[in-house]
N, C-alpha and C positions, 0 to 999 in steps of 0.2 A: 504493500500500500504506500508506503513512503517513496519509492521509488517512481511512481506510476502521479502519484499527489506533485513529486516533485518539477515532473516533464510538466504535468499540466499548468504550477505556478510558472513555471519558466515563459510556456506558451500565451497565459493569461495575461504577467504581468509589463512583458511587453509589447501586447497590443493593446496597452493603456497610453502609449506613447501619443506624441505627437506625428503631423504627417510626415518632418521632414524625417529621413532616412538616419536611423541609430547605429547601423551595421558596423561603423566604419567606430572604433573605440573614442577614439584619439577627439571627435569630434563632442563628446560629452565631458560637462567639467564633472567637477571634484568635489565635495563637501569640505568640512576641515575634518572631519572624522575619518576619511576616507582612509590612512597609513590606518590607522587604529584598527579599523574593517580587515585589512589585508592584514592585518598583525594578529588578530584573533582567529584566522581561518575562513573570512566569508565569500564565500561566492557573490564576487560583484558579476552584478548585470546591466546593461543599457537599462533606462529605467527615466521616461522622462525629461530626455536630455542630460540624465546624472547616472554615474556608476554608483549601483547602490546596492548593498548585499542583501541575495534574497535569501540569504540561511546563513549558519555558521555550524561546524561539525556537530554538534550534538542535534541538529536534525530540524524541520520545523515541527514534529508534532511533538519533541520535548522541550523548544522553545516556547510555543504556543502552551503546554501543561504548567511550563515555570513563569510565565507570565498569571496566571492562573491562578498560582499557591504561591509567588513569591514575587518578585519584579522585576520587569522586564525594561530594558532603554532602550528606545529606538531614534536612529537617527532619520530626521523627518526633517531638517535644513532643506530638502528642494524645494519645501512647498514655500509660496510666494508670502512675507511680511511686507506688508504695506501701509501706511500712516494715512490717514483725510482730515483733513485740519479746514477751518474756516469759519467765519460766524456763520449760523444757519445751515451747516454741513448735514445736520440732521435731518430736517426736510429736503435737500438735494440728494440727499442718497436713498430716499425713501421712495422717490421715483423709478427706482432701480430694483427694490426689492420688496416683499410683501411684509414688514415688517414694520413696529412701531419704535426707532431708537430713541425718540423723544426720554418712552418710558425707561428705558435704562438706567439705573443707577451710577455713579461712577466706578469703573472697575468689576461690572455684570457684565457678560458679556450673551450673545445668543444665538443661535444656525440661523442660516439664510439661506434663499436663493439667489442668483441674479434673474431675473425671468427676462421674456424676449417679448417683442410685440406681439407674436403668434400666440403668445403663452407657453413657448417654451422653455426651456432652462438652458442658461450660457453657463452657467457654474454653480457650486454651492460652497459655503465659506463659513465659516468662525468671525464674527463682528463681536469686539467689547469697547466700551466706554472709556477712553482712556481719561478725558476728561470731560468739562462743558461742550467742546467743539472741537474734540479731536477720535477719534475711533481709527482701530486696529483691526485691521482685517489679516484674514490668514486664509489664503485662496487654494488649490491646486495646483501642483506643478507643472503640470501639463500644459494650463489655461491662464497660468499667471499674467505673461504678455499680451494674450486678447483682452484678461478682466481689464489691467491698466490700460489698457488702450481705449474698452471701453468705458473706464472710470473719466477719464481724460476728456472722453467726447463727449459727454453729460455733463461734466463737472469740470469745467474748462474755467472757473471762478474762482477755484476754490486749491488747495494746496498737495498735490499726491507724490509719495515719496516712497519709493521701493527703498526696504531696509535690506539691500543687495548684503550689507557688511553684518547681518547681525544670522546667527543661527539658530535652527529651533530642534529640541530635543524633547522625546516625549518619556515620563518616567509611571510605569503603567503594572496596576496589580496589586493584590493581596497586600504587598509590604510595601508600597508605592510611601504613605502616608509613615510609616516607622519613620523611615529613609529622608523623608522632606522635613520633616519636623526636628528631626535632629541635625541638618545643615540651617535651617531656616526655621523656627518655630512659628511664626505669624502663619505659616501657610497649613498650619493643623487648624485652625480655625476657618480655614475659607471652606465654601460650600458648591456644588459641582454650579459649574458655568460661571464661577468670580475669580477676581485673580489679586493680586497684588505686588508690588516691587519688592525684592527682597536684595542682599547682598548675603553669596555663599562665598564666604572668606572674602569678604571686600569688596566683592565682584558685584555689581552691579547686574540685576537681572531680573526680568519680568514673567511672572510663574501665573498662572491660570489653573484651576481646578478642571481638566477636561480631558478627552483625550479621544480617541478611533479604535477602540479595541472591546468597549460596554463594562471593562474594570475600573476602579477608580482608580484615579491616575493625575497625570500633571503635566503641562506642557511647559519647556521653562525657555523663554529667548535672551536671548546673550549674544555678546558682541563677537566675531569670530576670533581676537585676539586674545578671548579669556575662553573659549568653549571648549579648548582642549582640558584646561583645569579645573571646569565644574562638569567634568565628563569623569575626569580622574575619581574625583571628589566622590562622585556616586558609585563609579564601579569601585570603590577600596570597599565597600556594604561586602557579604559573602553572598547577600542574597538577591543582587543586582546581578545583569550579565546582559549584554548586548541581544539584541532580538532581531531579524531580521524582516524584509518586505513577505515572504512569504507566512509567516505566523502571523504578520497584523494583516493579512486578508485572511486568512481561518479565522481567525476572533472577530474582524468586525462583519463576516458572512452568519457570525453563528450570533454574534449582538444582533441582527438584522439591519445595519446601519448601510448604506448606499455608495457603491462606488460611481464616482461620475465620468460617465462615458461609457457607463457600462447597464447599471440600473436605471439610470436615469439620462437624457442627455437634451439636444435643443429640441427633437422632438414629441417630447414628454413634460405632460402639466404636472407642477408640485400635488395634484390632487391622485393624479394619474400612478405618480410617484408613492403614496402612501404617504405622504409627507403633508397632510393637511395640516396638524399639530403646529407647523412654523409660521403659518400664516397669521400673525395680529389679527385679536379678534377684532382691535377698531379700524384694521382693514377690510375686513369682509362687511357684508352688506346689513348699511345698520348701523357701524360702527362711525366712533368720531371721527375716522381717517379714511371714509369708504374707498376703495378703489384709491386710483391716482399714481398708481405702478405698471409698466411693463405689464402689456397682457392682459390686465384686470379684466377684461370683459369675459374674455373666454375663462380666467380660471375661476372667478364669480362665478360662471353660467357650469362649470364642472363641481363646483361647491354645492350651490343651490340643487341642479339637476343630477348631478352623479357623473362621471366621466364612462367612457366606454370602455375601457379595459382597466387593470388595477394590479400593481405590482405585488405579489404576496410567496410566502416562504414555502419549503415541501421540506418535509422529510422521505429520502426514498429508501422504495427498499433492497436492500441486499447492500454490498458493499463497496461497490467501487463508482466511484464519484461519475454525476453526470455535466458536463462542458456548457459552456458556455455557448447560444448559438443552438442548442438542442430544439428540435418542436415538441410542444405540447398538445398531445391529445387529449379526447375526452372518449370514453369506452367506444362508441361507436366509431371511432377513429379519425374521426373530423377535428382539423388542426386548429386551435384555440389558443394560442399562446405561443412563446417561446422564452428559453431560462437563457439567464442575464448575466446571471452567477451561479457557480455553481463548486464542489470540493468536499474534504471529507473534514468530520466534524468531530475533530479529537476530544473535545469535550464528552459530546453524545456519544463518538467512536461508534460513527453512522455516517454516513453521505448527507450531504445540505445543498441546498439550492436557493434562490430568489427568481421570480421570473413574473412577467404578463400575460394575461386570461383574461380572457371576458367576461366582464362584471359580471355578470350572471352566475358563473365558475369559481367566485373568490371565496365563498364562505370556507372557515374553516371548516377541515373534516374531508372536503368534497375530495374523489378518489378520480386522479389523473394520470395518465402517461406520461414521462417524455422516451423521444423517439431517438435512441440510439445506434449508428450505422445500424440501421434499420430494425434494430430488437427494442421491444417494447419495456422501455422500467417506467413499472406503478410506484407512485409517489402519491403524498399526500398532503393536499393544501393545513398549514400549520400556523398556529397565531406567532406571532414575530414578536420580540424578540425568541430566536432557539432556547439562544441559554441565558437564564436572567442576567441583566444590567444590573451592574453594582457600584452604582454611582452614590456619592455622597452627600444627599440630599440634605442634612442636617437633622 
Protein backbone atom coordinates (compact mmCIF):
# COMPACT_ATOMS: atom_id res chain seq x y z
CA UNK A 1 0.00 0.00 0.00
CA UNK A 2 2.68 2.51 0.77
CA UNK A 3 4.31 1.83 -2.36
CA UNK A 4 1.26 2.17 -4.67
CA UNK A 5 -0.10 5.53 -2.11
CA UNK A 6 3.33 6.78 -2.98
CA UNK A 7 3.40 6.80 -7.06
CA UNK A 8 -0.16 8.02 -6.77
CA UNK A 9 1.01 11.20 -4.26
CA UNK A 10 3.82 11.75 -6.70
CA UNK A 11 1.23 11.80 -9.61
CA UNK A 12 -1.35 13.87 -7.67
CA UNK A 13 0.86 16.37 -6.30
CA UNK A 14 2.31 17.41 -9.40
CA UNK A 15 -0.53 18.12 -11.33
CA UNK A 16 -1.31 20.67 -8.76
CA UNK A 17 1.26 22.65 -10.51
CA UNK A 18 1.04 25.41 -12.52
CA UNK A 19 0.89 25.52 -16.52
CA UNK A 20 4.37 26.53 -17.10
CA UNK A 21 6.48 23.22 -17.44
CA UNK A 22 8.20 21.88 -13.99
CA UNK A 23 10.35 19.14 -15.68
CA UNK A 24 13.28 20.95 -16.04
CA UNK A 25 14.64 21.05 -11.87
CA UNK A 26 16.82 23.90 -12.19
CA UNK A 27 13.84 26.18 -13.01
CA UNK A 28 12.05 25.84 -9.58
CA UNK A 29 13.41 27.96 -6.42
CA UNK A 30 14.39 26.86 -3.12
CA UNK A 31 12.75 27.45 0.22
CA UNK A 32 15.24 28.28 3.09
CA UNK A 33 14.46 24.90 4.41
CA UNK A 34 15.39 23.27 1.40
CA UNK A 35 19.45 21.99 2.80
CA UNK A 36 17.48 20.80 5.89
CA UNK A 37 14.85 18.77 3.56
CA UNK A 38 17.89 17.15 1.73
CA UNK A 39 19.72 16.77 5.16
CA UNK A 40 16.91 14.77 6.77
CA UNK A 41 16.34 12.31 3.61
CA UNK A 42 13.29 13.99 1.79
CA UNK A 43 12.26 13.21 -1.57
CA UNK A 44 12.10 16.66 -3.10
CA UNK A 45 9.67 17.08 -5.96
CA UNK A 46 8.62 19.95 -8.43
CA UNK A 47 5.92 21.16 -6.46
CA UNK A 48 4.43 24.59 -7.59
CA UNK A 49 7.29 26.14 -8.91
CA UNK A 50 9.31 24.92 -5.43
CA UNK A 51 11.39 21.76 -4.74
CA UNK A 52 9.58 20.56 -1.80
CA UNK A 53 9.61 17.08 -0.04
CA UNK A 54 6.85 14.80 -0.57
CA UNK A 55 8.01 12.28 2.25
CA UNK A 56 11.12 11.68 4.28
CA UNK A 57 12.38 7.93 5.04
CA UNK A 58 10.11 6.89 7.63
CA UNK A 59 7.25 6.93 5.14
CA UNK A 60 4.07 9.11 4.65
CA UNK A 61 1.80 6.83 6.51
CA UNK A 62 4.17 7.07 9.60
CA UNK A 63 4.55 10.71 9.02
CA UNK A 64 0.81 11.21 8.63
CA UNK A 65 0.31 8.73 12.33
CA UNK A 66 3.10 11.09 14.03
CA UNK A 67 1.59 14.19 13.14
CA UNK A 68 -1.52 12.56 14.73
CA UNK A 69 -0.13 11.57 18.21
CA UNK A 70 2.65 13.98 18.33
CA UNK A 71 3.84 16.90 15.97
CA UNK A 72 4.44 17.27 12.81
CA UNK A 73 6.53 20.64 10.88
CA UNK A 74 5.92 21.32 7.69
CA UNK A 75 7.41 23.49 5.45
CA UNK A 76 4.73 25.48 3.60
CA UNK A 77 7.05 28.85 2.70
CA UNK A 78 5.73 28.51 -1.02
CA UNK A 79 2.46 29.51 -0.21
CA UNK A 80 2.11 33.32 -1.05
CA UNK A 81 2.26 36.03 2.33
CA UNK A 82 0.83 39.18 1.32
CA UNK A 83 0.05 42.46 3.27
CA UNK A 84 -3.36 45.07 2.19
CA UNK A 85 -2.87 48.03 3.83
CA UNK A 86 -5.01 51.27 3.21
CA UNK A 87 -7.93 53.26 4.90
CA UNK A 88 -11.06 51.54 3.87
CA UNK A 89 -9.01 48.26 2.75
CA UNK A 90 -11.99 46.54 4.23
CA UNK A 91 -14.64 47.27 2.05
CA UNK A 92 -12.32 47.07 -1.18
CA UNK A 93 -11.59 43.67 -0.53
CA UNK A 94 -14.84 42.77 0.37
CA UNK A 95 -15.79 43.15 -3.36
CA UNK A 96 -13.58 40.38 -3.88
CA UNK A 97 -14.80 37.88 -1.50
CA UNK A 98 -17.88 36.79 0.28
CA UNK A 99 -16.90 37.65 3.55
CA UNK A 100 -17.45 40.24 6.29
CA UNK A 101 -13.76 41.60 7.42
CA UNK A 102 -15.23 44.72 8.99
CA UNK A 103 -16.25 42.12 11.66
CA UNK A 104 -12.84 40.81 12.48
CA UNK A 105 -11.33 41.60 15.52
CA UNK A 106 -7.69 42.44 15.52
CA UNK A 107 -5.50 39.56 15.10
CA UNK A 108 -8.83 36.92 14.20
CA UNK A 109 -8.28 35.84 11.32
CA UNK A 110 -10.93 33.74 8.64
CA UNK A 111 -11.14 31.31 5.14
CA UNK A 112 -12.05 32.87 2.09
CA UNK A 113 -12.62 32.67 -1.27
CA UNK A 114 -11.64 34.95 -4.11
CA UNK A 115 -14.86 34.38 -6.29
CA UNK A 116 -15.17 35.32 -10.11
CA UNK A 117 -17.87 37.08 -11.87
CA UNK A 118 -19.36 33.66 -13.06
CA UNK A 119 -19.38 32.67 -9.42
CA UNK A 120 -16.50 30.95 -9.75
CA UNK A 121 -13.45 30.46 -7.53
CA UNK A 122 -10.00 32.19 -8.51
CA UNK A 123 -8.48 30.82 -5.17
CA UNK A 124 -9.08 30.26 -1.54
CA UNK A 125 -6.86 31.86 1.28
CA UNK A 126 -6.31 32.54 5.12
CA UNK A 127 -7.34 36.45 5.65
CA UNK A 128 -6.40 37.92 9.49
CA UNK A 129 -6.60 41.33 10.93
CA UNK A 130 -3.44 42.54 11.30
CA UNK A 131 -4.69 45.77 12.39
CA UNK A 132 -7.54 48.80 11.72
CA UNK A 133 -6.52 48.72 7.96
CA UNK A 134 -4.19 46.32 7.26
CA UNK A 135 -4.89 42.27 6.71
CA UNK A 136 -2.70 39.39 5.95
CA UNK A 137 -3.47 37.10 3.50
CA UNK A 138 -1.93 33.68 2.98
CA UNK A 139 -2.91 32.43 -0.61
CA UNK A 140 -1.73 29.24 -2.62
CA UNK A 141 1.39 28.72 -4.22
CA UNK A 142 0.36 27.82 -7.39
CA UNK A 143 -2.15 31.15 -7.65
CA UNK A 144 -0.07 33.59 -5.60
CA UNK A 145 0.86 35.66 -8.92
CA UNK A 146 -2.76 35.69 -10.42
CA UNK A 147 -4.28 36.57 -6.62
CA UNK A 148 -1.74 39.68 -6.60
CA UNK A 149 -2.37 40.58 -9.95
CA UNK A 150 -5.78 40.21 -9.36
CA UNK A 151 -5.50 42.12 -5.89
CA UNK A 152 -3.72 44.83 -7.87
CA UNK A 153 -6.44 45.22 -10.55
CA UNK A 154 -9.21 45.96 -7.92
CA UNK A 155 -7.34 47.58 -5.47
CA UNK A 156 -5.04 49.64 -7.47
CA UNK A 157 -5.77 52.60 -4.34
CA UNK A 158 -4.63 50.84 -1.98
CA UNK A 159 -1.07 49.38 -0.78
CA UNK A 160 -0.06 45.36 -1.78
CA UNK A 161 3.18 43.96 -0.61
CA UNK A 162 4.24 40.39 -1.20
CA UNK A 163 6.23 39.21 1.84
CA UNK A 164 8.67 37.43 -0.84
CA UNK A 165 11.54 37.62 2.24
CA UNK A 166 9.47 36.25 5.19
CA UNK A 167 8.76 32.35 5.46
CA UNK A 168 5.92 30.26 6.64
CA UNK A 169 6.04 27.02 8.63
CA UNK A 170 3.27 25.11 9.93
CA UNK A 171 3.60 23.22 13.59
CA UNK A 172 0.71 20.72 13.50
CA UNK A 173 -0.68 17.94 16.00
CA UNK A 174 -1.25 16.28 19.36
CA UNK A 175 1.83 18.13 20.96
CA UNK A 176 1.78 21.19 18.57
CA UNK A 177 0.53 23.37 21.73
CA UNK A 178 3.39 21.46 24.46
CA UNK A 179 6.00 22.79 21.93
CA UNK A 180 4.51 26.51 21.34
CA UNK A 181 3.87 27.25 24.76
CA UNK A 182 7.11 26.57 25.86
CA UNK A 183 9.05 28.66 23.20
CA UNK A 184 6.27 31.27 23.24
CA UNK A 185 3.61 31.05 26.09
CA UNK A 186 1.14 33.93 24.88
CA UNK A 187 0.24 31.42 22.04
CA UNK A 188 -1.23 28.68 24.66
CA UNK A 189 -3.95 31.12 25.06
CA UNK A 190 -4.88 31.94 21.55
CA UNK A 191 -7.95 30.05 20.07
CA UNK A 192 -8.17 28.21 16.56
CA UNK A 193 -8.24 31.08 13.75
CA UNK A 194 -6.27 34.12 16.15
CA UNK A 195 -2.88 34.74 16.08
CA UNK A 196 -0.56 36.95 17.78
CA UNK A 197 3.24 38.30 17.44
CA UNK A 198 5.45 36.46 19.58
CA UNK A 199 9.41 36.50 19.76
CA UNK A 200 11.00 32.71 19.97
CA UNK A 201 14.41 33.69 21.31
CA UNK A 202 14.27 37.26 20.11
CA UNK A 203 13.00 36.56 16.98
CA UNK A 204 10.52 38.35 15.85
CA UNK A 205 7.59 36.35 14.59
CA UNK A 206 3.96 36.11 13.67
CA UNK A 207 2.04 32.70 14.94
CA UNK A 208 -1.63 32.06 14.14
CA UNK A 209 -3.61 29.32 15.66
CA UNK A 210 -4.59 27.28 12.24
CA UNK A 211 -3.22 25.02 10.07
CA UNK A 212 -4.33 22.24 6.77
CA UNK A 213 -4.14 19.08 8.33
CA UNK A 214 -7.86 19.23 10.90
CA UNK A 215 -5.18 18.85 14.13
CA UNK A 216 -4.44 21.73 16.17
CA UNK A 217 -1.77 23.37 15.14
CA UNK A 218 0.07 26.68 14.40
CA UNK A 219 1.29 28.51 11.57
CA UNK A 220 4.39 30.71 12.41
CA UNK A 221 5.88 33.45 9.75
CA UNK A 222 9.21 34.71 10.14
CA UNK A 223 11.76 36.54 8.20
CA UNK A 224 13.90 34.00 6.02
CA UNK A 225 17.00 35.37 7.82
CA UNK A 226 15.86 33.83 11.32
CA UNK A 227 13.79 30.74 9.82
CA UNK A 228 16.45 28.51 9.94
CA UNK A 229 16.74 29.07 13.86
CA UNK A 230 13.04 28.99 14.89
CA UNK A 231 13.16 25.63 12.63
CA UNK A 232 16.15 24.43 14.97
CA UNK A 233 14.26 25.69 17.82
CA UNK A 234 11.26 23.24 17.23
CA UNK A 235 13.00 20.22 15.94
CA UNK A 236 15.45 20.10 19.24
CA UNK A 237 11.40 18.96 20.89
CA UNK A 238 11.83 14.72 20.51
CA UNK A 239 8.51 14.98 19.42
CA UNK A 240 8.64 17.32 16.48
CA UNK A 241 10.17 15.92 13.07
CA UNK A 242 9.66 17.21 9.69
CA UNK A 243 6.57 16.02 7.63
CA UNK A 244 6.40 16.07 4.23
CA UNK A 245 3.70 17.20 1.14
CA UNK A 246 2.48 13.84 0.82
CA UNK A 247 1.14 13.23 4.62
CA UNK A 248 -0.42 16.83 4.64
CA UNK A 249 -2.66 15.76 1.76
CA UNK A 250 -3.60 12.39 3.64
CA UNK A 251 -4.65 14.60 6.74
CA UNK A 252 -6.32 17.27 5.06
CA UNK A 253 -8.24 14.44 2.57
CA UNK A 254 -9.29 12.61 5.79
CA UNK A 255 -10.20 16.59 7.68
CA UNK A 256 -12.21 16.80 4.51
CA UNK A 257 -10.67 20.27 3.82
CA UNK A 258 -10.35 21.27 -0.07
CA UNK A 259 -7.57 21.21 -2.22
CA UNK A 260 -7.77 24.19 -4.97
CA UNK A 261 -7.56 23.03 -8.39
CA UNK A 262 -8.43 20.06 -7.54
CA UNK A 263 -11.94 20.17 -5.29
CA UNK A 264 -12.76 23.17 -6.08
CA UNK A 265 -11.53 25.53 -8.89
CA UNK A 266 -12.92 28.62 -11.34
CA UNK A 267 -15.53 26.54 -12.35
CA UNK A 268 -17.01 25.72 -9.11
CA UNK A 269 -19.59 27.83 -6.62
CA UNK A 270 -18.39 28.06 -2.88
CA UNK A 271 -21.87 26.46 -2.57
CA UNK A 272 -21.12 23.88 -5.05
CA UNK A 273 -17.91 23.58 -3.01
CA UNK A 274 -19.53 22.59 0.32
CA UNK A 275 -18.04 25.51 1.52
CA UNK A 276 -21.39 27.53 2.26
CA UNK A 277 -20.10 27.99 6.06
CA UNK A 278 -17.44 30.81 4.64
CA UNK A 279 -19.96 32.89 3.23
CA UNK A 280 -20.83 36.05 5.97
CA UNK A 281 -24.10 35.75 6.86
CA UNK A 282 -24.44 39.60 6.39
CA UNK A 283 -23.44 38.73 2.80
CA UNK A 284 -26.15 36.57 1.88
CA UNK A 285 -29.49 37.63 1.33
CA UNK A 286 -30.97 39.63 4.01
CA UNK A 287 -27.97 40.47 5.47
CA UNK A 288 -26.31 44.16 6.38
CA UNK A 289 -23.77 43.45 3.58
CA UNK A 290 -26.03 41.67 0.89
CA UNK A 291 -24.37 40.71 -2.05
CA UNK A 292 -21.70 43.22 -3.52
CA UNK A 293 -18.93 40.43 -4.32
CA UNK A 294 -17.76 38.70 -7.40
CA UNK A 295 -20.41 36.55 -8.57
CA UNK A 296 -23.03 37.25 -5.99
CA UNK A 297 -25.88 36.62 -8.03
CA UNK A 298 -25.23 33.39 -9.06
CA UNK A 299 -23.89 32.10 -5.73
CA UNK A 300 -27.10 33.92 -3.91
CA UNK A 301 -29.28 32.14 -6.55
CA UNK A 302 -27.19 28.43 -5.57
CA UNK A 303 -27.67 29.41 -1.64
CA UNK A 304 -31.28 30.36 -1.84
CA UNK A 305 -32.19 27.55 -4.64
CA UNK A 306 -29.60 24.75 -4.07
CA UNK A 307 -26.62 24.24 -6.79
CA UNK A 308 -26.65 21.25 -9.12
CA UNK A 309 -24.04 19.12 -8.14
CA UNK A 310 -22.34 19.16 -4.49
CA UNK A 311 -18.82 18.20 -3.41
CA UNK A 312 -19.05 15.20 -0.66
CA UNK A 313 -16.76 12.50 0.93
CA UNK A 314 -16.99 8.34 0.32
CA UNK A 315 -15.49 5.80 2.01
CA UNK A 316 -14.76 2.88 -0.29
CA UNK A 317 -14.55 -0.28 -0.17
CA UNK A 318 -11.61 -2.67 -0.02
CA UNK A 319 -8.34 -1.20 0.00
CA UNK A 320 -6.42 0.38 -2.46
CA UNK A 321 -7.08 3.95 -3.05
CA UNK A 322 -9.38 5.38 -5.99
CA UNK A 323 -7.60 8.44 -8.32
CA UNK A 324 -8.36 11.29 -8.97
CA UNK A 325 -10.39 11.81 -12.32
CA UNK A 326 -12.22 8.55 -11.59
CA UNK A 327 -16.32 8.58 -12.66
CA UNK A 328 -19.00 8.04 -10.45
CA UNK A 329 -21.75 5.96 -10.97
CA UNK A 330 -24.82 5.32 -9.57
CA UNK A 331 -26.04 1.27 -9.46
CA UNK A 332 -27.71 1.58 -12.74
CA UNK A 333 -24.45 2.61 -14.18
CA UNK A 334 -25.37 6.19 -15.38
CA UNK A 335 -22.33 8.57 -14.73
CA UNK A 336 -23.11 11.05 -11.86
CA UNK A 337 -20.03 12.53 -10.78
CA UNK A 338 -16.48 12.35 -10.72
CA UNK A 339 -13.61 12.08 -7.54
CA UNK A 340 -11.55 15.04 -7.04
CA UNK A 341 -9.43 13.46 -4.47
CA UNK A 342 -8.85 10.62 -3.62
CA UNK A 343 -5.84 8.10 -1.24
CA UNK A 344 -5.73 5.82 1.55
CA UNK A 345 -6.61 6.87 4.83
CA UNK A 346 -4.06 5.95 7.47
CA UNK A 347 -6.09 7.08 10.10
CA UNK A 348 -9.20 4.83 9.02
CA UNK A 349 -6.57 2.41 7.29
CA UNK A 350 -9.33 2.46 4.56
CA UNK A 351 -9.23 4.37 1.17
CA UNK A 352 -10.87 8.10 1.19
CA UNK A 353 -12.02 10.10 -1.46
CA UNK A 354 -14.00 13.69 -2.00
CA UNK A 355 -15.72 14.09 -5.25
CA UNK A 356 -19.07 15.74 -7.20
CA UNK A 357 -22.70 14.12 -7.76
CA UNK A 358 -25.64 15.39 -8.39
CA UNK A 359 -27.50 16.99 -5.67
CA UNK A 360 -29.96 14.42 -5.61
CA UNK A 361 -26.99 11.79 -4.86
CA UNK A 362 -25.35 13.66 -1.97
CA UNK A 363 -27.15 12.47 1.06
CA UNK A 364 -25.02 10.71 3.39
CA UNK A 365 -25.35 7.00 3.23
CA UNK A 366 -26.27 6.91 -0.54
CA UNK A 367 -24.34 3.70 -2.02
CA UNK A 368 -22.20 4.66 -5.22
CA UNK A 369 -19.57 3.50 -7.66
CA UNK A 370 -16.48 4.91 -8.84
CA UNK A 371 -15.33 3.41 -12.01
CA UNK A 372 -11.84 2.11 -12.01
CA UNK A 373 -9.95 1.09 -15.57
CA UNK A 374 -13.09 -0.16 -15.89
CA UNK A 375 -13.89 -2.25 -12.60
CA UNK A 376 -16.43 -1.15 -10.48
CA UNK A 377 -15.60 0.17 -6.43
CA UNK A 378 -18.66 0.78 -4.27
CA UNK A 379 -18.15 3.43 -2.01
CA UNK A 380 -20.14 5.30 0.15
CA UNK A 381 -21.36 8.83 0.36
CA UNK A 382 -19.89 9.93 4.18
CA UNK A 383 -20.43 13.03 6.25
CA UNK A 384 -17.16 15.08 6.16
CA UNK A 385 -15.02 15.64 8.06
CA UNK A 386 -13.56 11.58 7.91
CA UNK A 387 -11.65 11.88 10.80
CA UNK A 388 -12.73 14.43 13.45
CA UNK A 389 -11.19 18.08 13.56
CA UNK A 390 -9.38 18.82 16.50
CA UNK A 391 -9.10 22.35 16.45
CA UNK A 392 -8.91 24.41 19.56
CA UNK A 393 -11.88 26.20 19.90
CA UNK A 394 -11.59 27.27 23.54
Amino acid sequence: MQSYYYKYLISHLRSVETTKSMSDSSKNQKTQFYDYHVAAGGKMVPFAGYLMPVQYPAGIMQEHLHTRNNAGLFDVSHMGQVLVTGVGVATALEKLMPVDLDALAINQQTYATFTLPDGGILDDLIVTRWAEDTYFLVVNAACKDQDIEHLRSYLSDFTITSLDQHSLIALQGAKAKDIMSNLAPSTSDLIFMHGCPVQIDDIECYVTRSGYTGEDGFEISVSNDHALAVADRLLAFDDCKWIGLGARDSLRLEAGLCLYGHDMDQNTSPIEAGITWSISHSRRVGGAKEGGFLGADKILKHLADGAPKKRVGFLVEGRAPVREGAEIADNDGNIVGVITSGGFGPTLQAPVAMGYVTTALAAVGTQLNAIVRGKIRPMKVTKMPLVPQRYHRG
